[in-house]
GUKOLPA-438812 format. One record per atom (N, C-alpha, C, O, CB): residue number from 1; z, y, x; atom name. Coordinates in nm, 3 decimals, always signed. Each point is the difference from the previous one (the first is absolute). Glycine has a CB too. Layout:
BEGIN
{NUM {Z Y X} "CA"},
...
//
This chain:
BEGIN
{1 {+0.180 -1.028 -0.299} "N"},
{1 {-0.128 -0.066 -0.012} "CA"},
{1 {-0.070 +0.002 +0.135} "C"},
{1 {+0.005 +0.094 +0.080} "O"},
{1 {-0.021 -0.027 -0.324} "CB"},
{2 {-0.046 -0.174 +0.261} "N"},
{2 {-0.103 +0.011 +0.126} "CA"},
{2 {-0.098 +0.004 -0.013} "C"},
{2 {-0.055 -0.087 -0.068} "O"},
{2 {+0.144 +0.007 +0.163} "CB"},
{3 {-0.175 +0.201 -0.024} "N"},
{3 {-0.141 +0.026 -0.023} "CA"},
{3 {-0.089 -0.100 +0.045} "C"},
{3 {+0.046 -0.053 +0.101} "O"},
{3 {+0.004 +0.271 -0.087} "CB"},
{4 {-0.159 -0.265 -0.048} "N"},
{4 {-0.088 -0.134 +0.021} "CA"},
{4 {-0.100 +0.056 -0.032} "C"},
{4 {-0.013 +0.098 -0.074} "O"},
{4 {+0.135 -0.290 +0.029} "CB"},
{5 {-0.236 +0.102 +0.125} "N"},
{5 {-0.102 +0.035 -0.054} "CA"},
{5 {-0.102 +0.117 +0.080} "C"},
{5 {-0.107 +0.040 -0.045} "O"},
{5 {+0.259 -0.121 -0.157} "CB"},
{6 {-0.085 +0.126 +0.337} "N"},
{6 {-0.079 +0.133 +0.047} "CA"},
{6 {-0.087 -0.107 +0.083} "C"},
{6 {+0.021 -0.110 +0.052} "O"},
{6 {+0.163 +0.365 -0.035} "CB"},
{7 {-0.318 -0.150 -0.035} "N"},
{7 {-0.113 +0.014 +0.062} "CA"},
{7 {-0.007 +0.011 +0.209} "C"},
{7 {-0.108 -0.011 +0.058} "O"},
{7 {+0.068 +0.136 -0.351} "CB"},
{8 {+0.120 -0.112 +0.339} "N"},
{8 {+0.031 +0.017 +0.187} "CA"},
{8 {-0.197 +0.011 +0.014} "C"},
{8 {-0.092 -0.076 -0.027} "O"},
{8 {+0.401 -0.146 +0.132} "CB"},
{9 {-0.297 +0.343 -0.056} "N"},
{9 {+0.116 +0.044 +0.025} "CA"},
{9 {+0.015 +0.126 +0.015} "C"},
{9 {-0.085 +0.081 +0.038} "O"},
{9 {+0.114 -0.258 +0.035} "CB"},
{10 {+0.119 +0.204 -0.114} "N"},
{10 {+0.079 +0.091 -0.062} "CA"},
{10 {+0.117 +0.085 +0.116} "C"},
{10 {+0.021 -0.022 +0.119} "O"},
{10 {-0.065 -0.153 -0.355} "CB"},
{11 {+0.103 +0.275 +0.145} "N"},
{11 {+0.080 -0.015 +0.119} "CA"},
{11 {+0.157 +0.058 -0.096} "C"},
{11 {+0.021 +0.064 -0.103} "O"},
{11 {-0.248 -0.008 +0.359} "CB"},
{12 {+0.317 -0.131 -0.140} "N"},
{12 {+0.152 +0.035 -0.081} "CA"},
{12 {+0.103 +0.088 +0.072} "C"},
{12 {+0.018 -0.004 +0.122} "O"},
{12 {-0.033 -0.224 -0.221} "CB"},
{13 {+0.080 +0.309 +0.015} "N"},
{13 {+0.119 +0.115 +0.044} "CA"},
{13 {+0.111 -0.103 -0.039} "C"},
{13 {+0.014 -0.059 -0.107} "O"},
{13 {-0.117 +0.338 +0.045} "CB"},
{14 {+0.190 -0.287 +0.190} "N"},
{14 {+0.125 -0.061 +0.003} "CA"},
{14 {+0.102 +0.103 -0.011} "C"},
{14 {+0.014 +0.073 +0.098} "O"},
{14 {-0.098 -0.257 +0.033} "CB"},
{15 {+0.157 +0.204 -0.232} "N"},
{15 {+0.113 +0.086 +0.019} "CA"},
{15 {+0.122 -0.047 -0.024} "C"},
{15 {+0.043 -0.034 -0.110} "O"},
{15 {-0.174 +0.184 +0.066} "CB"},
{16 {+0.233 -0.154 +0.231} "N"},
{16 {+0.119 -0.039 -0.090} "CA"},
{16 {+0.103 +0.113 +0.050} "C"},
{16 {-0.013 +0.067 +0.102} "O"},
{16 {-0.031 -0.351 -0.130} "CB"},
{17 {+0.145 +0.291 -0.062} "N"},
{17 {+0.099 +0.067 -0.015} "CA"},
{17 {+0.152 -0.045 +0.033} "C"},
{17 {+0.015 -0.115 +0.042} "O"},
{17 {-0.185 +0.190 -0.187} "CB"},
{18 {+0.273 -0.002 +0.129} "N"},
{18 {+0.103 +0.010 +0.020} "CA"},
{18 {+0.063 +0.093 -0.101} "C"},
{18 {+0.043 +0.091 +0.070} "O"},
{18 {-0.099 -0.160 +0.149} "CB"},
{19 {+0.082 +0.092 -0.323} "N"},
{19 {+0.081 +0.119 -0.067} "CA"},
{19 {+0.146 +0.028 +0.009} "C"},
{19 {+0.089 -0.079 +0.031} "O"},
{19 {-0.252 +0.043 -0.172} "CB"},
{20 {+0.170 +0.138 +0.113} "N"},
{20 {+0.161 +0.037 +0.039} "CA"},
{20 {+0.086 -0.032 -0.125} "C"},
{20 {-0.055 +0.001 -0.110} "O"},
{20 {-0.006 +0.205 +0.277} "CB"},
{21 {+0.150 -0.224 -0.158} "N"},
{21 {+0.142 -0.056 -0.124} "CA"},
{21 {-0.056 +0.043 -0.118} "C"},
{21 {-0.050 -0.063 -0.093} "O"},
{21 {+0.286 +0.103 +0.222} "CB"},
{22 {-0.214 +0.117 -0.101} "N"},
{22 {-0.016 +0.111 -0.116} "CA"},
{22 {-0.176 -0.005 -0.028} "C"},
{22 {-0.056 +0.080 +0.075} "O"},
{22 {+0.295 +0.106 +0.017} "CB"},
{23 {-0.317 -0.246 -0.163} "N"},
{23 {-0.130 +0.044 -0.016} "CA"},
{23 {-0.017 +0.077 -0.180} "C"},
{23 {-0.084 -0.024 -0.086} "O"},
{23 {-0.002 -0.203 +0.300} "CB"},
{24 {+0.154 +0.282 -0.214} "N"},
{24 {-0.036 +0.055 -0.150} "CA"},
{24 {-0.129 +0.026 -0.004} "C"},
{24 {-0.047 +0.075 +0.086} "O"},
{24 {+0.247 +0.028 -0.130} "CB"},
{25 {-0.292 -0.166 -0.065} "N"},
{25 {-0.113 +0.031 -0.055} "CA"},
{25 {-0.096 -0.082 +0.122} "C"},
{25 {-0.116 +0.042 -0.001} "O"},
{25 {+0.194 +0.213 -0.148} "CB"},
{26 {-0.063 -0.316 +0.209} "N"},
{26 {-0.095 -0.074 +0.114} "CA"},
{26 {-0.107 -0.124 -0.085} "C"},
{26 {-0.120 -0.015 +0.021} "O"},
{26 {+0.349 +0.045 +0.199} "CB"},
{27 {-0.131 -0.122 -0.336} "N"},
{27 {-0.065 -0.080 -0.056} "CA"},
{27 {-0.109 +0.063 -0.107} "C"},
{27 {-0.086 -0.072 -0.052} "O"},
{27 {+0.286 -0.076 +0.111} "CB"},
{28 {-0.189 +0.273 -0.082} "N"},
{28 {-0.062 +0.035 -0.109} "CA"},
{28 {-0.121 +0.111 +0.054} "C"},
{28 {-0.090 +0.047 -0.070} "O"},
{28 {+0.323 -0.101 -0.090} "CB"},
{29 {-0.209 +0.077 +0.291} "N"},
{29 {-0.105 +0.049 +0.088} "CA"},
{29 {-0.074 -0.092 +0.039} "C"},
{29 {-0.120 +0.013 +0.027} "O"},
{29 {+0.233 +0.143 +0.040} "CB"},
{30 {-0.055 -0.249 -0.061} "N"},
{30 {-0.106 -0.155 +0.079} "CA"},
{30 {-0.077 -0.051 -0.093} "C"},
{30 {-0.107 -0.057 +0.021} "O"},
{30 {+0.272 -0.045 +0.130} "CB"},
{31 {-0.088 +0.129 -0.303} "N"},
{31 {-0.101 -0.084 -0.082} "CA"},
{31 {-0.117 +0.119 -0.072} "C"},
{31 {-0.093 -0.028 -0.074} "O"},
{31 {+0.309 -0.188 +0.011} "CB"},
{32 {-0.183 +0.332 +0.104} "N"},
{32 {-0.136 +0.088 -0.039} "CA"},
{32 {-0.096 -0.027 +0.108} "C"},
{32 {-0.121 -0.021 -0.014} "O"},
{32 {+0.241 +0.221 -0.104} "CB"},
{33 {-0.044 -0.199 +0.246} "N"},
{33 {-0.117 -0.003 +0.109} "CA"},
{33 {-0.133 -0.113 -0.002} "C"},
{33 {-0.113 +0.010 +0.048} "O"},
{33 {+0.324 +0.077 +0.091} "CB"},
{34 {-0.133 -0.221 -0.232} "N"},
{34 {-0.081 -0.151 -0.010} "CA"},
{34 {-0.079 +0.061 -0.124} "C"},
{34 {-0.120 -0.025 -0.012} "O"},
{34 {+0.308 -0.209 +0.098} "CB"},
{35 {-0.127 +0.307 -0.170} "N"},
{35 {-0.084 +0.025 -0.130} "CA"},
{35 {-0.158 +0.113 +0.078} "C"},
{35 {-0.120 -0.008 -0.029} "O"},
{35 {+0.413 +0.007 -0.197} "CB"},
{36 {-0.247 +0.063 +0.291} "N"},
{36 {-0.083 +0.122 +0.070} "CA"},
{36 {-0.129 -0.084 +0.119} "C"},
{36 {-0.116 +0.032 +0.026} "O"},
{36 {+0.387 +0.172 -0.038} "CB"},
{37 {-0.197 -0.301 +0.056} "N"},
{37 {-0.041 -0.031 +0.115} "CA"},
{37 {-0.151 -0.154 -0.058} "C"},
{37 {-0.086 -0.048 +0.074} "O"},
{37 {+0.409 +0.153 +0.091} "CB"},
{38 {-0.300 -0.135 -0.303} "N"},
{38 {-0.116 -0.039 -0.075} "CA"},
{38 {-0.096 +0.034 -0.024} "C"},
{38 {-0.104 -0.065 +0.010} "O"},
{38 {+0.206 +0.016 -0.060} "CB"},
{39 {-0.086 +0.205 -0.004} "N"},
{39 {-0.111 +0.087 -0.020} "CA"},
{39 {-0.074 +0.067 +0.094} "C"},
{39 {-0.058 +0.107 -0.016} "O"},
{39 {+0.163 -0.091 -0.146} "CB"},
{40 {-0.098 -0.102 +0.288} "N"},
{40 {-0.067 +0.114 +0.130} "CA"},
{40 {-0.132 -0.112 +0.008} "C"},
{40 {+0.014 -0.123 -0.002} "O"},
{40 {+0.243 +0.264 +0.195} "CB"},
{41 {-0.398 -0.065 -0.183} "N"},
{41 {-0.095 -0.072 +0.062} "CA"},
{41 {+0.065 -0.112 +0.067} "C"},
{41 {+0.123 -0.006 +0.010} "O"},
{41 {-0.263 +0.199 +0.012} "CB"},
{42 {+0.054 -0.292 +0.027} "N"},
{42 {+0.029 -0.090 +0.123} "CA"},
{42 {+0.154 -0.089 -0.047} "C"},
{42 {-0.005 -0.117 +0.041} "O"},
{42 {-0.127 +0.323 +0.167} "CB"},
{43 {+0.215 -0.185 -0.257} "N"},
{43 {+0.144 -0.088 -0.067} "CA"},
{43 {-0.080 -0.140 +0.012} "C"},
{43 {-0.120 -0.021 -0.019} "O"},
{43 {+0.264 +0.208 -0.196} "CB"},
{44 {-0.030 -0.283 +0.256} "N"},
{44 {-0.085 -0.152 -0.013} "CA"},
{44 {+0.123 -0.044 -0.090} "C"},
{44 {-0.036 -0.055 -0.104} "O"},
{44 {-0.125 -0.019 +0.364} "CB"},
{45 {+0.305 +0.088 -0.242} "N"},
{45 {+0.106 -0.097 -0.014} "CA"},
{45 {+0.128 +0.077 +0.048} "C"},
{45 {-0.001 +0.107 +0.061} "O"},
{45 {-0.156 -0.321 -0.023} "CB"},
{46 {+0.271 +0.138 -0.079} "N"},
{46 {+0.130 +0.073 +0.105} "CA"},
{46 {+0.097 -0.099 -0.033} "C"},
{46 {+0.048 -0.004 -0.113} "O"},
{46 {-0.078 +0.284 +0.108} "CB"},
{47 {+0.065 -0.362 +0.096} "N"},
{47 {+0.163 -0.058 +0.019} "CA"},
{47 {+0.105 +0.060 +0.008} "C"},
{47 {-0.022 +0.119 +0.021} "O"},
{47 {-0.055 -0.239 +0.070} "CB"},
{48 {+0.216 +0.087 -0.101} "N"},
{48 {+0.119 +0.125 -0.004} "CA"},
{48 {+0.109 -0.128 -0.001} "C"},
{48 {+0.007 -0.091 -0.083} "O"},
{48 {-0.110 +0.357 -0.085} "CB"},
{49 {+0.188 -0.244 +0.291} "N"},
{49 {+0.160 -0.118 -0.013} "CA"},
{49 {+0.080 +0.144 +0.023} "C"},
{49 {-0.062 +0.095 +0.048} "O"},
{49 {+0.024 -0.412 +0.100} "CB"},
{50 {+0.135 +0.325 -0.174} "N"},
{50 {+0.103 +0.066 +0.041} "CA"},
{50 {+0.130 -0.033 +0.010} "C"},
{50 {+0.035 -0.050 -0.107} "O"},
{50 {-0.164 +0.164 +0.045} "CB"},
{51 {+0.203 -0.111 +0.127} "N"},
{51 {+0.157 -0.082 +0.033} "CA"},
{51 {+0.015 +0.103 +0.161} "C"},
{51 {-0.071 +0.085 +0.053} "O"},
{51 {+0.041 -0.435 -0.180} "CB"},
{52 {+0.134 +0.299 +0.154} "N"},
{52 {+0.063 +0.031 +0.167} "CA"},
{52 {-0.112 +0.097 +0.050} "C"},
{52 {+0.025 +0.118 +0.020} "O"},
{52 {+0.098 -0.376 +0.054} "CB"},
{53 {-0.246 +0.206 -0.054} "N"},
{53 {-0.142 +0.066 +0.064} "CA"},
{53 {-0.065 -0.020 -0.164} "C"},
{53 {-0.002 -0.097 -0.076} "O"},
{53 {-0.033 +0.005 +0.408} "CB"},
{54 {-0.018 +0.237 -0.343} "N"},
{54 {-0.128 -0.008 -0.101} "CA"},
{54 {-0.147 -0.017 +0.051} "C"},
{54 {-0.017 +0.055 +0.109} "O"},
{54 {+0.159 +0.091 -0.239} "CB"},
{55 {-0.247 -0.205 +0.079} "N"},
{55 {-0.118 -0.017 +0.082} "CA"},
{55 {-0.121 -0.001 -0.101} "C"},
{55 {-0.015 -0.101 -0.068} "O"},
{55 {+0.145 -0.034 +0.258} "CB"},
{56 {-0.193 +0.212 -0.199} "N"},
{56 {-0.131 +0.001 -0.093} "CA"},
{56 {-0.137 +0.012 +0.082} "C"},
{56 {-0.013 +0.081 +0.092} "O"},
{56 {+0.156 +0.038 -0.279} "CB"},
{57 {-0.240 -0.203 +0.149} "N"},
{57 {-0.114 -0.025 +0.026} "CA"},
{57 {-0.115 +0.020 -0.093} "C"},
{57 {-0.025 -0.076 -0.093} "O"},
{57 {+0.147 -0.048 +0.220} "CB"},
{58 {-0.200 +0.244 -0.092} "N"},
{58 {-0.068 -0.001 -0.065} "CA"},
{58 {-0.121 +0.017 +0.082} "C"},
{58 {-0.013 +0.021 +0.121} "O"},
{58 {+0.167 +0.029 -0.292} "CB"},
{59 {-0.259 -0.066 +0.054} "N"},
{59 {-0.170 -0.018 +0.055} "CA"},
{59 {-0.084 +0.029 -0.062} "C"},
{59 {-0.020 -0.006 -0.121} "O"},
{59 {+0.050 -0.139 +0.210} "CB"},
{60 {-0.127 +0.207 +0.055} "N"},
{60 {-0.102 +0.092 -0.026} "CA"},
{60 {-0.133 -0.041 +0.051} "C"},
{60 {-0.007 -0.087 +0.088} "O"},
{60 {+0.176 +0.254 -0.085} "CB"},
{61 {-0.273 -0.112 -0.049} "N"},
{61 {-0.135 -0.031 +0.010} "CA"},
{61 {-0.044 +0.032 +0.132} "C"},
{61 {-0.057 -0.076 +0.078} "O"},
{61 {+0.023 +0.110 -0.309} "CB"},
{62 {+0.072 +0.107 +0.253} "N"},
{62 {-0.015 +0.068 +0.122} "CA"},
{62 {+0.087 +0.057 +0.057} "C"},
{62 {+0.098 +0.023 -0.071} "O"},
{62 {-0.260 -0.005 +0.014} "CB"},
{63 {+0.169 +0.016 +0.156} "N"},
{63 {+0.039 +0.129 +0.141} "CA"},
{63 {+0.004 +0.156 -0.070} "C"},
{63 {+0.083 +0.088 +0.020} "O"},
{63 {-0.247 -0.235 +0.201} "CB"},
{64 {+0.083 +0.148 -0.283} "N"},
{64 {-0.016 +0.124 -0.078} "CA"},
{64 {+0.079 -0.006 -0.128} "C"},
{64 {+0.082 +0.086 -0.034} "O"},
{64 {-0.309 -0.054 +0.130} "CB"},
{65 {+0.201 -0.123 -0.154} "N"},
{65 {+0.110 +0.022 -0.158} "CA"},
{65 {+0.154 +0.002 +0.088} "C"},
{65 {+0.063 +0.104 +0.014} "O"},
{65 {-0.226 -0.293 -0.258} "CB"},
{66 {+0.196 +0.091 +0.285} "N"},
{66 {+0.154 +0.043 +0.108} "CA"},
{66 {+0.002 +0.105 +0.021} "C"},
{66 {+0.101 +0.044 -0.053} "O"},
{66 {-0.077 -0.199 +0.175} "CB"},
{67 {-0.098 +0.259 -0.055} "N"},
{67 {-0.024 +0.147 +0.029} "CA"},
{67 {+0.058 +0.056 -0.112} "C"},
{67 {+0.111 +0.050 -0.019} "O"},
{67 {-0.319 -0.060 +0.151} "CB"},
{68 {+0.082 -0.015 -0.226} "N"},
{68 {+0.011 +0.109 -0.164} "CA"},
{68 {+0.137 -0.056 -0.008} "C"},
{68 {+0.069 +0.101 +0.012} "O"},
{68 {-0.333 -0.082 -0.183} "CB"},
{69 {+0.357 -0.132 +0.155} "N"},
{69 {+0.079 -0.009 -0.060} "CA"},
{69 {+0.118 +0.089 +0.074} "C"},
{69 {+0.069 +0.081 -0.062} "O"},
{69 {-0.179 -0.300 -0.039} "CB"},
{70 {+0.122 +0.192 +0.239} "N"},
{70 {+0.076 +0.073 +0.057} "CA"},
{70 {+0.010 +0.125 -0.046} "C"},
{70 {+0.113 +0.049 -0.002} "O"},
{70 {-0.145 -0.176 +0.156} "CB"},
{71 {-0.073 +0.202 -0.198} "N"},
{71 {-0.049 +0.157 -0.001} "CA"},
{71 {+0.039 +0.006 -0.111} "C"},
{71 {+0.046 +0.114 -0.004} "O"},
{71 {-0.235 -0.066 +0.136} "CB"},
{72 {+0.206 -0.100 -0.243} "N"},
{72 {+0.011 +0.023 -0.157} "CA"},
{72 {+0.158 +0.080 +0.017} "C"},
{72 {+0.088 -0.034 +0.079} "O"},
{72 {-0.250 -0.221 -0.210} "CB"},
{73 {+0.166 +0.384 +0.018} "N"},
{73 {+0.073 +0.077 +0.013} "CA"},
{73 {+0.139 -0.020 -0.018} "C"},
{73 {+0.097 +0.032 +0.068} "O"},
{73 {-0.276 +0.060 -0.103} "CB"},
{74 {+0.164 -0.164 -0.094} "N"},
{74 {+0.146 -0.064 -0.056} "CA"},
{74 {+0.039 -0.096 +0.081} "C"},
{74 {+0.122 -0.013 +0.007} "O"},
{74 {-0.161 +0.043 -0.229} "CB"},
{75 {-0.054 -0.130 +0.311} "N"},
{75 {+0.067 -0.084 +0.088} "CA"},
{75 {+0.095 +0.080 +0.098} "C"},
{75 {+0.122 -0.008 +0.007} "O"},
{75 {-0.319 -0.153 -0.030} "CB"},
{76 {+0.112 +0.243 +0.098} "N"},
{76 {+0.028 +0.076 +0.072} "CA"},
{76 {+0.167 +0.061 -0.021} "C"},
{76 {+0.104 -0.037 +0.055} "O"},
{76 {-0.380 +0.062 -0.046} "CB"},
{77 {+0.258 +0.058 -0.090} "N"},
{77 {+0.130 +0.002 -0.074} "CA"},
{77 {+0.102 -0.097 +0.007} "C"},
{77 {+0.094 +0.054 +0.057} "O"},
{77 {-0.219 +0.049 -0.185} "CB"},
{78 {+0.160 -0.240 +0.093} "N"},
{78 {+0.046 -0.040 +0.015} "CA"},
{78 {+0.078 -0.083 +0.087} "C"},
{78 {+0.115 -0.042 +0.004} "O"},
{78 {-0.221 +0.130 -0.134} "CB"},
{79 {-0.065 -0.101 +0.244} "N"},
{79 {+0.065 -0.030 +0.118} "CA"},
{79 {+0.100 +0.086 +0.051} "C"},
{79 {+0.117 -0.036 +0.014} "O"},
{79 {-0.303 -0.064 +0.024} "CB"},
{80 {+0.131 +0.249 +0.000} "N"},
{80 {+0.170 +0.090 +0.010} "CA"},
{80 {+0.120 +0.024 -0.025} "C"},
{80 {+0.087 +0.052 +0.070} "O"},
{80 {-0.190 -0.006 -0.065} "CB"},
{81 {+0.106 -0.096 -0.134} "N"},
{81 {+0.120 -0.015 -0.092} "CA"},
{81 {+0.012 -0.152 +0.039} "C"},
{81 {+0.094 -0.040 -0.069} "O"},
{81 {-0.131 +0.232 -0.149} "CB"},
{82 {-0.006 -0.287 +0.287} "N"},
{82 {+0.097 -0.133 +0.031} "CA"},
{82 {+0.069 +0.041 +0.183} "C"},
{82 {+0.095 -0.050 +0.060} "O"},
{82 {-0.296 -0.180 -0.247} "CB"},
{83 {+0.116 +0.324 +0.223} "N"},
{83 {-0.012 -0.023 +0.159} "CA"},
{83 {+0.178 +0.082 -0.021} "C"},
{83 {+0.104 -0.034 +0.055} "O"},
{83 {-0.458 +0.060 +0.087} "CB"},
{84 {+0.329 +0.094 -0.249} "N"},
{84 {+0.161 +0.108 -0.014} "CA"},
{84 {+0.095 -0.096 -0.023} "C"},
{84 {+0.088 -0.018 +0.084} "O"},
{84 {-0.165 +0.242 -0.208} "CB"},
{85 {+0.072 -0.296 +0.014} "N"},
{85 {+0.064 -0.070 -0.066} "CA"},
{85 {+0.061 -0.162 +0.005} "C"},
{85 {+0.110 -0.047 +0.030} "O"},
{85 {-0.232 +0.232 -0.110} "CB"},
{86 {-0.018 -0.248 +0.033} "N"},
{86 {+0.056 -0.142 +0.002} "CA"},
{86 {-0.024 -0.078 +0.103} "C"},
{86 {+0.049 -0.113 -0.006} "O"},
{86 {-0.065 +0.118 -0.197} "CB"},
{87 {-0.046 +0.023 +0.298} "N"},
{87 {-0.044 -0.110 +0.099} "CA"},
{87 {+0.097 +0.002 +0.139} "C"},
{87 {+0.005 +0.115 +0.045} "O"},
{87 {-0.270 -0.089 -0.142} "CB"},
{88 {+0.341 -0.121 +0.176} "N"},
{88 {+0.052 -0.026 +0.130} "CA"},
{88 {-0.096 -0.011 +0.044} "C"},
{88 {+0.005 +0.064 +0.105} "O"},
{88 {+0.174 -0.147 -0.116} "CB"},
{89 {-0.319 +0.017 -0.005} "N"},
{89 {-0.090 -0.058 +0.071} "CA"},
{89 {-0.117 -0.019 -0.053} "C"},
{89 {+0.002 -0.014 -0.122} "O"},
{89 {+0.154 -0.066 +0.213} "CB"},
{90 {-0.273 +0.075 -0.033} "N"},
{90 {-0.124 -0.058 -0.058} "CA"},
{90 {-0.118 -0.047 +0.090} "C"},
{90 {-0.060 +0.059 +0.089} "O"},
{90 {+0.124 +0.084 -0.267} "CB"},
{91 {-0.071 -0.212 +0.149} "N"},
{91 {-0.171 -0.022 +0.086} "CA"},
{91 {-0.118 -0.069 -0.113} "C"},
{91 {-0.008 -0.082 -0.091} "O"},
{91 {+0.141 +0.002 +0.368} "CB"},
{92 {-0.213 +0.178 -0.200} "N"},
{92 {-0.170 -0.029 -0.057} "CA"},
{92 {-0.093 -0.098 +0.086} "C"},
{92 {+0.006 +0.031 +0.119} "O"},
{92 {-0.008 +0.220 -0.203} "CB"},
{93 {-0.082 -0.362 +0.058} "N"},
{93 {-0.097 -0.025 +0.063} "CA"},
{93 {-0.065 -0.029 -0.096} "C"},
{93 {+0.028 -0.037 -0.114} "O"},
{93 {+0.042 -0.011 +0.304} "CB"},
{94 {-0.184 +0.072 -0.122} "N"},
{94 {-0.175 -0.042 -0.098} "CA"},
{94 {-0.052 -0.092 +0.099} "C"},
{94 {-0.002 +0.000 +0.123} "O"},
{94 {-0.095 +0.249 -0.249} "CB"},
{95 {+0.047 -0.347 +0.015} "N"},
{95 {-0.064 -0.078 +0.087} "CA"},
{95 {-0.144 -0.060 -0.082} "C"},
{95 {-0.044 +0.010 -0.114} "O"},
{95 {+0.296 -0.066 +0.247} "CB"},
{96 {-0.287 +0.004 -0.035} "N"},
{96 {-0.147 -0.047 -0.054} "CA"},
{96 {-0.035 -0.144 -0.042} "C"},
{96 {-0.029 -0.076 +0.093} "O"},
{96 {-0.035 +0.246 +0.056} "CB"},
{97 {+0.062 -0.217 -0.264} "N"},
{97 {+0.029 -0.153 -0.017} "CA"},
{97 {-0.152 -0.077 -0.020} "C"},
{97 {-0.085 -0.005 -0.088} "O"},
{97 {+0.345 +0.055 -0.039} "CB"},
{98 {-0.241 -0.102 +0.253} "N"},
{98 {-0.130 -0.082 +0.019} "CA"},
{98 {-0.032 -0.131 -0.083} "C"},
{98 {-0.116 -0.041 -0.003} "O"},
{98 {+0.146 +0.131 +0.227} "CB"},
{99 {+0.071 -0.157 -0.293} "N"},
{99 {-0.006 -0.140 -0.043} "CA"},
{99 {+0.096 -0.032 -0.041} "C"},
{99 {+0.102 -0.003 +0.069} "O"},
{99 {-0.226 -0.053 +0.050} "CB"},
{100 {+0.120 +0.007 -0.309} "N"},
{100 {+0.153 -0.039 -0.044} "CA"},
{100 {-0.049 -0.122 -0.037} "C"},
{100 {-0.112 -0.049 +0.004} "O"},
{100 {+0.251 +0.260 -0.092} "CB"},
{101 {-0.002 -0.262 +0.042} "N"},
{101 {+0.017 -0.116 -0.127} "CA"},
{101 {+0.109 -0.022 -0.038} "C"},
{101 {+0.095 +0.054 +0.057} "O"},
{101 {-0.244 -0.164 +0.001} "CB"},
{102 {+0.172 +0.015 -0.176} "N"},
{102 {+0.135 -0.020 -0.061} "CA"},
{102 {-0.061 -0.116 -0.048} "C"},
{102 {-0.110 -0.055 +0.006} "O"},
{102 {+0.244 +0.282 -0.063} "CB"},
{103 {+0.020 -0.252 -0.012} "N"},
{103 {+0.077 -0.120 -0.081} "CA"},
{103 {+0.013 +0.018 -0.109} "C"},
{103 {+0.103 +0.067 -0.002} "O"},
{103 {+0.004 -0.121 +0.141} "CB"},
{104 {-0.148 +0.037 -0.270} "N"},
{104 {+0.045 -0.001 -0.135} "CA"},
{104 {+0.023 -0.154 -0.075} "C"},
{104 {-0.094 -0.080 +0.000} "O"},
{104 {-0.035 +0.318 +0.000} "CB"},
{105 {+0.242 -0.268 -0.057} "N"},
{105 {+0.071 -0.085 -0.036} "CA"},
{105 {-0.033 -0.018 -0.110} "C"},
{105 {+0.056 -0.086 -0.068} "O"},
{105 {+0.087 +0.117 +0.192} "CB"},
//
């Protein structure tokens, strides 16, 4: 689904990935993290493709809910357990989205 509809402006965590062959339990960590990552103050939305490169986008109100979210314990947690485990690779950027629009058919 694509999130529509935000207010900008906002700001978005780009995360993409790389996982390794073996990811036992990675999909079922990812989908608590989207279930977890709703219930935080500040949550706007979250995109998610995964194939070859996985890439999720999600969005936040503030600089600070990104913070809290980073800080949340169980995230926390899990980031460690991908950094041991499932990830070759990752990168984060946040960014600040000044101005959208779309297309609906």
């Amino acid at each position: 689904m694509i999130v529509d509809h935000l207010q900008p402006p906002y700001y978005a965590v780009i995360f993409s990935t790389i996982v390794e062959d073996n990811a036992d339990g990675y999909q079922e960590a990812a989908e608590r993290m989207e279930v977890l990552a709703k219930l935080q103050k500040g949550y706007l939305g979250i995109e998610s493709a995964r194939s070859d490169i996985g890439i999720t986008v999600s969005y936040w109100q503030t600089l600070d809910h990104i913070t809290n979210w980073k800080n949340n314990i169980e995230h926390t947690e899990v980031r460690n357990l991908g950094r041991e485990k499932w990830y070759k690779k990752y990168q984060l950027r946040i960014c600040k989205v000044e101005r959208e629009y779309g297309f609906d058919k």
